[in-house]
N, C-alpha and C positions, 0 to 999 in steps of 0.2 A: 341321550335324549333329555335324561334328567337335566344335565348340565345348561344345555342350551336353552330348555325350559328357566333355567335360575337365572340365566344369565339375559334374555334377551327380553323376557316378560318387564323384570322392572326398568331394562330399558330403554323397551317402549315407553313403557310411565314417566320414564325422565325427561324424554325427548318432548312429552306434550304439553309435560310444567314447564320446559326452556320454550315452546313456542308461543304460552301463555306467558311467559315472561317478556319475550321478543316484544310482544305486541306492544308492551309498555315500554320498553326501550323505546320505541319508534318516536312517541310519544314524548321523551325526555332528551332524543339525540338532539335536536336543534338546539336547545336551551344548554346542555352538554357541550355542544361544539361554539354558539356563541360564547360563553364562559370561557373557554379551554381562550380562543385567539382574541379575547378583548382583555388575559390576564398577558397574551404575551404584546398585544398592541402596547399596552400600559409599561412594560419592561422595554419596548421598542424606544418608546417618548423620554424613558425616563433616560437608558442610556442614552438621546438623541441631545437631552439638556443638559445632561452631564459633558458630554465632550464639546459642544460650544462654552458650555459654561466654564471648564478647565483650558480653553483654545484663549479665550475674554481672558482671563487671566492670567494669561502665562505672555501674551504680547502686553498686559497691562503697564508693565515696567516700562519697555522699550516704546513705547507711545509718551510717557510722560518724560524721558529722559532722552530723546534723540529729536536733533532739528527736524524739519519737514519735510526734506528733501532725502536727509538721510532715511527719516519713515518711513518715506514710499518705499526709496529700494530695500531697506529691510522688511519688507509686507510683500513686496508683488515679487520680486524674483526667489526669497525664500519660501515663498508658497508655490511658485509656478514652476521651479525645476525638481522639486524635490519628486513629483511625479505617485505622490501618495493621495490616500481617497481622503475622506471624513473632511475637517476643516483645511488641509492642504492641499485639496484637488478642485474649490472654490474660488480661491481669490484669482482676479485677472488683474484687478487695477484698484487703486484705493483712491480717495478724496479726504483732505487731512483740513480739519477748522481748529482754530482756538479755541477756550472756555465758551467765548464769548459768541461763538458760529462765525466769527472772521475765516473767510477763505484762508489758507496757508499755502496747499499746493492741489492742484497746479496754478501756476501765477499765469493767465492768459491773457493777461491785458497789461500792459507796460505804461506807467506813468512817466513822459522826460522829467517831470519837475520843473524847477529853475536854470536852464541853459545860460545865465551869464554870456553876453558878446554881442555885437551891432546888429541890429536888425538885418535883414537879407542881404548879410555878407556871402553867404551862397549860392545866391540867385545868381548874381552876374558869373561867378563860375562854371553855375549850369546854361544860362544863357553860351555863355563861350564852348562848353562841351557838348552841349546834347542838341544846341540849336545851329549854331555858326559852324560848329566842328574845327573850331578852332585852338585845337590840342595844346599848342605851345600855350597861348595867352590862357587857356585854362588852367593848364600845369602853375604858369605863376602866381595865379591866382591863390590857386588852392596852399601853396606852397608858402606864400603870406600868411594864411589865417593858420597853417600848420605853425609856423614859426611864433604867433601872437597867442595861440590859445592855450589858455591855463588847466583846461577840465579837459577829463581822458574823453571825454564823447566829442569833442569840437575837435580835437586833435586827431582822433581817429579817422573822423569822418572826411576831414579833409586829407590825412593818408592817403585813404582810400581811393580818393578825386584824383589823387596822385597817380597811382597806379593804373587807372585809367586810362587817364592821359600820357602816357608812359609805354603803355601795351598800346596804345592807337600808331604813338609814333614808335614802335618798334623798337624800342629800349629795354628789352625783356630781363636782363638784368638789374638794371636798378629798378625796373618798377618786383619784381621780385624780391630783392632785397626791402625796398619799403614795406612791399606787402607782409613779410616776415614780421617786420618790428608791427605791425597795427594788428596781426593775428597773434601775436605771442608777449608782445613790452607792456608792461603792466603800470598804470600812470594810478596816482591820487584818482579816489571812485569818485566821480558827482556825477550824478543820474545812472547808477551803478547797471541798473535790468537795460535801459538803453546803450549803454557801452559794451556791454557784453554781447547783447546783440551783433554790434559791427564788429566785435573778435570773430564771431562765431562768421560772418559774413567774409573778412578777409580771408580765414581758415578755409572757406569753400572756393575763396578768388583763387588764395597762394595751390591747393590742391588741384584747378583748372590748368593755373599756365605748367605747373609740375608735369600733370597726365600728358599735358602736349607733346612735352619734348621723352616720354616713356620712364619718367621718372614719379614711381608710385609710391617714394617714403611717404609722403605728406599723405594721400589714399589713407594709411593705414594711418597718421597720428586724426584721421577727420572721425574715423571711425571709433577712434580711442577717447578722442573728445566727447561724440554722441553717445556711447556708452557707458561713460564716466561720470559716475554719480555722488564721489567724495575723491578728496585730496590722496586720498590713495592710489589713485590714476595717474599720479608724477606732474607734471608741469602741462600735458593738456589738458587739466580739469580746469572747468569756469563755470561756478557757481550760475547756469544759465535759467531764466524761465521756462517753462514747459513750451512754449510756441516755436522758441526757438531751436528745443533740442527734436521736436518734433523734423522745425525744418533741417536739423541737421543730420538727424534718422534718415528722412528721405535720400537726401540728396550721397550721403556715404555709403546707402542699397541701393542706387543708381549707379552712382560711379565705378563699384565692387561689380555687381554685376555685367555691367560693359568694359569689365578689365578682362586682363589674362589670370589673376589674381582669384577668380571668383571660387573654383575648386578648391583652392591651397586658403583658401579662409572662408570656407564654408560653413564653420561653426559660430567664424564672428556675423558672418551676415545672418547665420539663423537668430544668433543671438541681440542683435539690431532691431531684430524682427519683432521680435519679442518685446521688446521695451517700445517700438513705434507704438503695435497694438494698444499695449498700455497706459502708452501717452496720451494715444486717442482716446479712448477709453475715459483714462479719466477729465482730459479737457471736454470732452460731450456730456460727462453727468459735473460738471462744474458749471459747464454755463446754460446746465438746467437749474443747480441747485447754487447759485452762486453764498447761500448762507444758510445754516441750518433752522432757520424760519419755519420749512416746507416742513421738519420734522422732530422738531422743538420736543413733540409730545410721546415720542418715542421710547420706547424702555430700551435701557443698556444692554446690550449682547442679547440683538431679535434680528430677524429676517423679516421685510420689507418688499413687496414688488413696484419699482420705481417707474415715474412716469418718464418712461423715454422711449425712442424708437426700438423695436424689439422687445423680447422677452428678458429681461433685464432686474437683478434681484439686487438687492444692498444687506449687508451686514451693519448695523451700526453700534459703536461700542463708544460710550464716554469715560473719561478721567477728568481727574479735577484741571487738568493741566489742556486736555486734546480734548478732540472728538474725530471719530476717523469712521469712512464710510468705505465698508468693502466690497469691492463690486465683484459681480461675476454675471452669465448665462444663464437662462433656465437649463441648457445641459449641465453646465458645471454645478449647479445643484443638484439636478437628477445624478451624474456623478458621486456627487457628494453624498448623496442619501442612499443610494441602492446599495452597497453591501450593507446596509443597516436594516433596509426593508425586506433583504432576505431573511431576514429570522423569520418574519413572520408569514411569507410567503410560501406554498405548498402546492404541488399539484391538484389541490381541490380548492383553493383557495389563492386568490390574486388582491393584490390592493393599488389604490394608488393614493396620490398625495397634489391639495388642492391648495390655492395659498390662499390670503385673505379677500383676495378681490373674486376667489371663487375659479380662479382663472386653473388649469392643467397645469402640473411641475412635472410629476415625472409616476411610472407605475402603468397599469394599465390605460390608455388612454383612450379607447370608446366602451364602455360599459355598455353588456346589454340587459341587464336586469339591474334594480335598483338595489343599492349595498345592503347588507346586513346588519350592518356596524360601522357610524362613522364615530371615530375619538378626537377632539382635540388635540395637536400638537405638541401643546406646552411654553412654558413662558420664552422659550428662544425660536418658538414662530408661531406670533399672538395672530387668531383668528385664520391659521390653518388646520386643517384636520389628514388625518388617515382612514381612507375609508376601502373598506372590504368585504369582496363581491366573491360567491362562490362560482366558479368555471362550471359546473355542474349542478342545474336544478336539483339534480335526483342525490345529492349528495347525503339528504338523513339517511333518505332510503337505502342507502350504500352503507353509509355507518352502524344504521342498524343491524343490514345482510351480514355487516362484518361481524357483527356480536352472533347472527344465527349461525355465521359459518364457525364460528370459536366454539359456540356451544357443542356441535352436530360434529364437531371434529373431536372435542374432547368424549365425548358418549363412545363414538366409534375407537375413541382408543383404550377408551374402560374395558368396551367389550372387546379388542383386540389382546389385550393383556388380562382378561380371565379366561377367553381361549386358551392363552399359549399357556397360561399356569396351571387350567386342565391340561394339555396339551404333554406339559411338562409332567404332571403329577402321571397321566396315562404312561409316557413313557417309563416312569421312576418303577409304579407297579409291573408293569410287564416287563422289565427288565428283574425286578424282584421273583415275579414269578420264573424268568426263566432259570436264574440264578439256584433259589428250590428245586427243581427240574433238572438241575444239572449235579445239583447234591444227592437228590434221591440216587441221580442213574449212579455216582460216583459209589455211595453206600451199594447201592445195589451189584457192579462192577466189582467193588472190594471183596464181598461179602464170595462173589464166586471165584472171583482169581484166588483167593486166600485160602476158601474151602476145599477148593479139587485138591492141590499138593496137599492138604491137612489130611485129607482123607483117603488119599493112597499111602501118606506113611505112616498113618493108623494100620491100616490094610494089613502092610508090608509088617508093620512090630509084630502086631498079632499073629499074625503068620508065624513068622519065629519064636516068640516066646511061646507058642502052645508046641514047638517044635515040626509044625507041618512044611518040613521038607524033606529030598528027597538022600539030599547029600550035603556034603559042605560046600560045593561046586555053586551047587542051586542057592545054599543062606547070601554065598559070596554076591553072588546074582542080586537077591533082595536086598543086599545092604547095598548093593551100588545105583538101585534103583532108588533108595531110602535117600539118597547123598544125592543121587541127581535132582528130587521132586526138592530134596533141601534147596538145592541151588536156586534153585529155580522163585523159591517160597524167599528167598533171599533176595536175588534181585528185584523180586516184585515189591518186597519192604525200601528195596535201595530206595527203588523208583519214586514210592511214595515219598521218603522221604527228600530224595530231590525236590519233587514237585513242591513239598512244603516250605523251602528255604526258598525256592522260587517267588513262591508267593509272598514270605515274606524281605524278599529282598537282599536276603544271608546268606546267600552260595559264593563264597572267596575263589580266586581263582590264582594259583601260583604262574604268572606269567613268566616264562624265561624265552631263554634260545633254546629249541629244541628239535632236535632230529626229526622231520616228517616219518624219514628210513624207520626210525627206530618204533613211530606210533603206530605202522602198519604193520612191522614184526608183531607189534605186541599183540595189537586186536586179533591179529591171524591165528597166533599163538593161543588166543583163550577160545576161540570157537572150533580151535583144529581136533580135537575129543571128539567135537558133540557131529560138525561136519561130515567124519570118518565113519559116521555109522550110517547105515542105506544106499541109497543109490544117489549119494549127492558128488557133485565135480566140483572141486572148488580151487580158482585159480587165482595166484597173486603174482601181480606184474607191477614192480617195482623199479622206478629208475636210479640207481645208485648214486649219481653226481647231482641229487637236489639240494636246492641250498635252504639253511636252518631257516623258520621261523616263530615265533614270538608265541608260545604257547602253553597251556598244561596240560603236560605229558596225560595225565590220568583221566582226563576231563575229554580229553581228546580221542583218548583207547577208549571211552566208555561211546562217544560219540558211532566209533566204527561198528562196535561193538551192538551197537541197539540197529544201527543200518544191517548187517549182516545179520542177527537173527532174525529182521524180518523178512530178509530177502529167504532166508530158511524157512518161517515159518508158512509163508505165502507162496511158495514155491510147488510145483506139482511134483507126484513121486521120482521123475527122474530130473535133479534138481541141478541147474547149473549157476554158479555163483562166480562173482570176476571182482575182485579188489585189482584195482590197478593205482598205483601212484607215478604224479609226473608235474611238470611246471610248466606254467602258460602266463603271458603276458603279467606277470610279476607278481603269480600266486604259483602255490603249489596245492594242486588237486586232490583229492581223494573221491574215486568215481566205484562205486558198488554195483553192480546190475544183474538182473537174476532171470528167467525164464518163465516166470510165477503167472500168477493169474491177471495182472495189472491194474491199473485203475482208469474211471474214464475222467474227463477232463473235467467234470465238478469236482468229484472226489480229489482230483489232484490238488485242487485251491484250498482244498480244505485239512489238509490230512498233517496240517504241522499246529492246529487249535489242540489246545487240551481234551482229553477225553475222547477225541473226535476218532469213530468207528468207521468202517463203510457198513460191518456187519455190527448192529448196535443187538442187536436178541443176545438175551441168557444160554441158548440154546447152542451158539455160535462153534464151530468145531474149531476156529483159531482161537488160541488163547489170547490174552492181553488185554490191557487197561486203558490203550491210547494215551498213553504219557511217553511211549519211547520219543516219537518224530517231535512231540514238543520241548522236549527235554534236550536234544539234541540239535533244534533250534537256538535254543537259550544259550547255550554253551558256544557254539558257532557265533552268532550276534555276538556276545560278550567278550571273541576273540576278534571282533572286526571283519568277521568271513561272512562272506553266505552262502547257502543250502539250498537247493534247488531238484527239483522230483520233473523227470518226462518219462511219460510211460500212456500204453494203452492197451484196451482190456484185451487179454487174450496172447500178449506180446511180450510181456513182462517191463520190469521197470529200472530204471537205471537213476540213483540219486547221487550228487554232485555236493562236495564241500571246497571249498573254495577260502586259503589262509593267503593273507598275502604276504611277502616277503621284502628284505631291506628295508628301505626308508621308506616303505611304503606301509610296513607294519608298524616302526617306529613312530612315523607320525599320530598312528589312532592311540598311543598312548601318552604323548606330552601331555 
């Protein structure tokens, strides 16, 4: 009572300073929890500028040291396949200017220039083909201005008129062969973006009369052409405009997929795909921003939302050399941004991200309570913010609960653990008291087992030395009484002092091979004296052919030894006792059982504890100390055996030692 008194008193008191404490938490959580996610919003921006701002500089080189064309493909296919977030999972398509904001690519509008040669010398050609149908006089026609013209665009074009009129009249070979040399013969460049053109034109003629007759090489070089964004593409690369590789995207993902071919180049047409997109892409924000006018006043390496159909974001970075506009989607932004926005984001806590026009990017997109905290972006997305809404009104009130329940959890484990350390100290004393309680009985036990023999061969001397006997018959008598109460006064000494080497741990045991035979002899042997007086039966049934095990001999005689005199001592006037030895599933037994008074089945659990009586009185008519059955426990365990008592009261009792034999005793001593 006292304890609980100590223990629960002040902590009631503590529990109602933490509830007056709470109350001020309450009060501090908001301000608490805004601080806490506008220190990680702040680490959010800052990592968000540092990786555009290392993305800016790390393409800076290759912006000022690669052609236009080259540019692009090093910008949109190394950003778009590599299949990573952050600045790689943004780009779709880019827009490349000079210093000056001169477009660079994509080239969408084609200047002939100065075409050199007779005014509508290809009128009367087309007159002849496409109005009269007059194939042959076409063919000559065209076939004249092919033989006169000096510049690759007038020659080509009238190629081409060839091949026409060639395929009209059913000449499929040489107009095939012509078409070869005007899609592949490479003439002196004048008006270079218009000749290339009609490469790119013959390319889709020679690829048409090819598919006809089931012959798909050219198929794959239309596609190798459209694809082909440097001289690394072998001889069908041509330096083309964006319009035209556009038309030549299409027309090589048309023809692919109405082939047989489309499965077995399935990665080129994804790959077609890919760069069409891109093309579009960037010829729609070209011939919005055909010069950087629109955003002159722009800072280097920022985000921009552009004015074009859709949700449509720009990157823009300058060098002294470039100026390059990276396009992408508002998803490929939210992309971009969201494993960055998870830092900051929690199940109590959501954000999103607005751009400068105020417009949705990516994050929560319909808010129903107004933010808590919105932060600026930062100088690589000038005049966006991050702004952050908790999912739950009730959320101080939660923060704070959480602080009442930290508090009201720790109280109750203060007081769980001065329990158990009363709990503990109770235990320690009552086990102390028993421990006193079990010394007294022990001193008390000593004091009369040691006095009865002391005081019969006090008895006994004095008897004789005053001479009161009758004869020498009769001293012979006392002095064998003097020797027996010795013995006796002896093993009670033995005992104790077993028990003391028990206790401390220093009873040595000579382990050998040794005859079971020989340890029943013996013990038989030391009680056959004491047996042979009164009306006791005592039988030994031993089996000759058992096999040795692993034991000490003396340790083992004393074992039988303490079993048989208590079967003597417990035993009624006409006493019958039974040693038998024999071997059972890979032990050899030793079975004692006597006729005696028994025990009942508590007593039996108990009767191998030290000290342990059934008759605990001073008074008691059996003699002993309750050290045999423990003591013969000890010895058993220490030989790897076990000892085992069935008896009931009235029926007598029979106890069981159990050694085991061969590798079975061997192993408990490795």
């Amino acid at each position: 009572m006292l304890l609980a008194i100590a223990v629960i008193l002040p902590t009631v008191c503590l529990l109602w300073f933490m509830s007056q404490a709470v109350k001020n938490e309450r009060l501090a959580a908001r301000q608490k929890l805004v601080d806490v996610y506008h220190q990680r919003t702040e680490e959010l921006i800052s990592s968000l500028d540092q990786i555009w701002t290392d993305y800016a500089t790390n393409i800076e080189t290759e912006i000022s040291s690669r052609e236009p064309i080259e540019l692009f493909t090093y910008l949109v296919p190394h950003l778009l396949r590599t299949n990573k977030l952050g600045p790689y999972g943004f780009c779709q398509s880019a827009v490349i200017y000079d210093s000056d904001g001169t477009l660079l690519y994509p080239i969408v509008q084609i200047e002939l220039g100065d075409i050199s040669g007779p005014k509508g010398e290809f009128e009367s050609a087309w007159q002849m083909e496409f109005v009269e149908k007059n194939f042959a006089r076409a063919l000559t026609i065209y076939e004249e201005i092919a033989d006169a013209a000096e510049d690759n665009y007038r020659w080509r074009k009238a190629v081409i008129g060839q091949v026409r009129c060639l395929r009209a009249l059913g000449d499929l070979p040489k107009a095939r062969s012509l078409c070869h040399d005007a899609a592949y013969e490479r003439r002196p460049n004048v008006s270079q973006q218009a000749s290339i053109r009609l490469m790119a034109d013959a390319r889709v003629l020679l690829t048409e009369m090819y598919r006809d007759t089931g012959d798909y090489s050219h198929l794959i070089n239309l596609i190798v052409t459209a694809t082909g964004y440097n001289r690394r593409s072998g001889p069908a690369f041509i330096p083309m405009d964006s319009n035209t590789r556009i038309f030549l995207l299409r027309k090589s993902i048309e023809y692919f997929q109405q082939s047989k071919l489309a499965e077995e180049y399935k990665y080129r047409i994804s790959s077609a795909k890919w760069w069409l997109a891109a093309e579009e892409f960037a010829a729609g924000a070209a011939m919005r921003y055909p010069s950087t006018d629109s955003f002159r006043y722009w800072t280097t390496a920022s985000f921009h939302r552009l004015d074009m159909e859709g949700d449509v974001y720009g990157f823009y970075h300058k060098t002294s050399e470039k100026q390059v506009l990276l396009l992408g989607h508002a998803e490929d932004v939210s992309n971009s941004l969201g494993p960055t926005l998870n830092r900051v984001q929690t199940s109590d806590v959501s954000c999103r991200v607005v751009d400068n026009t105020g417009a949705f990017v990516t994050g929560l997109r319909q808010p129903v309570a107004k933010a808590f905290l919105a932060v600026p972006m930062g100088k690589s997305f000038p005049g966006w913010k991050v702004e952050l809404y908790f999912n739950d009104a009730g959320v101080f009130e939660k923060a704070a609960s959480k602080q009442v329940t930290v508090y009201m959890w720790a109280g109750i484990l203060v007081i769980v653990l001065i329990l158990a350390a009363g709990g503990f100290a109770a235990q320690a004393v009552g086990k102390q008291i028993r421990l006193n309680r079990l010394k007294n009985d022990f001193i008390a036990t000593v004091s009369h087992e040691l006095k009865t023999p002391l005081a019969s061969m006090r008895v006994l001397v004095d008897t004789l030395l005053e001479g009161n006997y009758k004869d020498q018959k009769q001293a012979i008598e006392y002095l064998q009484l003097t020797a027996k109460e010795n013995e006796r006064l002896s093993r009670l000494i033995d005992n104790f002092l077993t028990f003391s080497r028990m206790e401390r741990n220093k009873q040595a045991f000579a382990i050998v091979k040794t005859s079971p035979v020989e340890i029943a002899r013996a013990a038989a042997e030391a009680v056959k004296t004491k047996f042979s007086h009164g009306r006791c039966e005592f039988e030994v049934e031993i089996n000759e052919d058992l096999p040795d095990v692993l034991a000490d001999h003396d340790a083992m005689v004393t074992v039988l030894i303490n079993l048989l005199d208590n079967a003597y001592k417990y035993s009624y006037d006409d006493k019958h006792i039974k040693l038998r030895v024999f071997s059972e599933d890979n032990s050899v037994c030793f079975c004692v059982s006597d006729n005696g008074m028994g025990l009942s089945r508590r007593a039996t659990k108990k009767i191998f504890k030290r000290f342990y009586q059934v008759d605990r009185s001073l008074s008691r008519h059996v003699e002993g100390c309750g050290l045999g059955l423990s003591i013969a426990k000890f010895i058993v365990d220490a030989h790897r055996g076990t000892i085992s008592a069935e008896s009931k009261p009235g029926e007598g009792s029979t106890f069981t030692v159990k050694l085991p034999v061969g590798n079975q005793a061997s192993k408990g001593y490795k």
